[in-house]
C-alpha positions in Angstrom: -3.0 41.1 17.7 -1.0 42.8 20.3 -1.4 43.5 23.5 0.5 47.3 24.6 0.8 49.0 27.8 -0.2 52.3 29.4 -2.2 53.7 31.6 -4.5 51.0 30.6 -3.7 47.5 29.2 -5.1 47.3 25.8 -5.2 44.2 23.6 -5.2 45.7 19.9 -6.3 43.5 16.8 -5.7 45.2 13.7 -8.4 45.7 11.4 -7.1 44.3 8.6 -6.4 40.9 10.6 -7.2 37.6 9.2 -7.6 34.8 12.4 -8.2 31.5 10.9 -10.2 29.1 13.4 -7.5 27.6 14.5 -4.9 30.2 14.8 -7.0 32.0 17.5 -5.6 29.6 20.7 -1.8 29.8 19.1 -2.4 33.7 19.4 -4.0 34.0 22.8 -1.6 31.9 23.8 1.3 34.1 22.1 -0.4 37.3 23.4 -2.3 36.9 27.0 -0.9 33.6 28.5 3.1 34.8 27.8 3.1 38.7 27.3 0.3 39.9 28.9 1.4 37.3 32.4 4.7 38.8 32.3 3.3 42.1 32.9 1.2 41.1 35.5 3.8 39.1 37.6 6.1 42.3 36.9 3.4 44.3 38.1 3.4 42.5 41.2 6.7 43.3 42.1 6.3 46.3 42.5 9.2 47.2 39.9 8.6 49.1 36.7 11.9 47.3 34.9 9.9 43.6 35.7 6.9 45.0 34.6 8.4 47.1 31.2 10.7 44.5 30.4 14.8 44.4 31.1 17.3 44.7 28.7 17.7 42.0 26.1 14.4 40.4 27.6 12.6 40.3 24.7 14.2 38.2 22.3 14.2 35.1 25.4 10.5 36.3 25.4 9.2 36.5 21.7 11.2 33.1 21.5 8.9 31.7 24.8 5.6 33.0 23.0 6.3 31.6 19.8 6.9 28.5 21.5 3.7 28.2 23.9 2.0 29.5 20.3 3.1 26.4 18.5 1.6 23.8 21.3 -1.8 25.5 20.1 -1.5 24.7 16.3 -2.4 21.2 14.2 0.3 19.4 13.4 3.1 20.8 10.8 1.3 24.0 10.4 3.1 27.0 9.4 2.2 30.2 10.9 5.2 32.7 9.5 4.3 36.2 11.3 5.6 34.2 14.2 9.0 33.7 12.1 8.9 37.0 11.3 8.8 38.2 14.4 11.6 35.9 15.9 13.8 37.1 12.7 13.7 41.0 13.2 14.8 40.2 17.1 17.6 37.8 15.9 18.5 41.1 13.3 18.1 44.4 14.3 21.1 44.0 17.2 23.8 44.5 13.8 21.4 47.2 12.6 21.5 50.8 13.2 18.4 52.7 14.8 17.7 54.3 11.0 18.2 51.0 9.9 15.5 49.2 12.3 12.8 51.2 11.2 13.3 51.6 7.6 13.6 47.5 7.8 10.1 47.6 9.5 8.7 49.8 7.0 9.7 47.6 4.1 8.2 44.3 6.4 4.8 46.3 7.5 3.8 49.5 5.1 0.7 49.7 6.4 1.8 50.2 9.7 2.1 54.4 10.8 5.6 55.9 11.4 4.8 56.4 15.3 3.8 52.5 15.4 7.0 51.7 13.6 9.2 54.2 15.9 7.6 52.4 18.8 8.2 49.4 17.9 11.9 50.0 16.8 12.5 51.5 20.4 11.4 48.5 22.1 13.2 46.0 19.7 16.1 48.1 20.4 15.9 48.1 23.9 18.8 47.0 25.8 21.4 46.5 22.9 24.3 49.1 24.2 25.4 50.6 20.1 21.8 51.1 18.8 
């Protein structure tokens, strides 16, 4: 589940997604009450860089969301697309651009090569020898 924005804010959930009872308040969590609100208060500014994201924002981000995620799960419950996640933005700041997106090919094959490319370009975002 992801939540992307346009001209319209969409909330995606992939179609090969498997949300377990309770995983779903850990996501929405993850997704609408960290992502999707830092949009909205950058909205409100007025500013497209608060509303976009700055530089270097997302790894402090990702981090937050995986946190407010966690509150939402049982006890000792592993969840590790949430690792995953927090990995590629700890990672791909030694990596070269080439290197980003053939790394999330190998972690997500099913994904298409302009969802990889996008994602690439906003894990990249910010990091000055990309």
């Amino acid at each position: 589940m992801s939540v992307s924005y346009g001209r319209e804010v969409k909330i995606h959930i992939s179609k090969n997604a498997v949300i377990r009872e309770n995983e779903i308040n850990a996501i929405l969590a993850h997704e609408i009450d960290t992502h999707f609100r830092r949009y909205l208060a950058g909205s409100l500014t007025g500013l497209r860089l608060f509303q976009n994201g700055t530089g270097y924002y997302l790894s402090d981000e990702e981090g937050l969301a995986i946190y407010r995620s966690f509150s939402h799960l049982p006890e000792g419950y592993e969840k590790n697309a949430m690792y995953v996640k927090y990995y590629l933005l700890s990672t791909v700041d030694v990596l070269s651009f080439s290197d980003t997106v053939g790394l999330l090919i190998s972690l997500y094959p099913e994904k298409s090569l302009e969802s990889i490319f996008s994602d690439a370009v906003r894990l990249k975002r910010g990091i000055i020898h990309s």
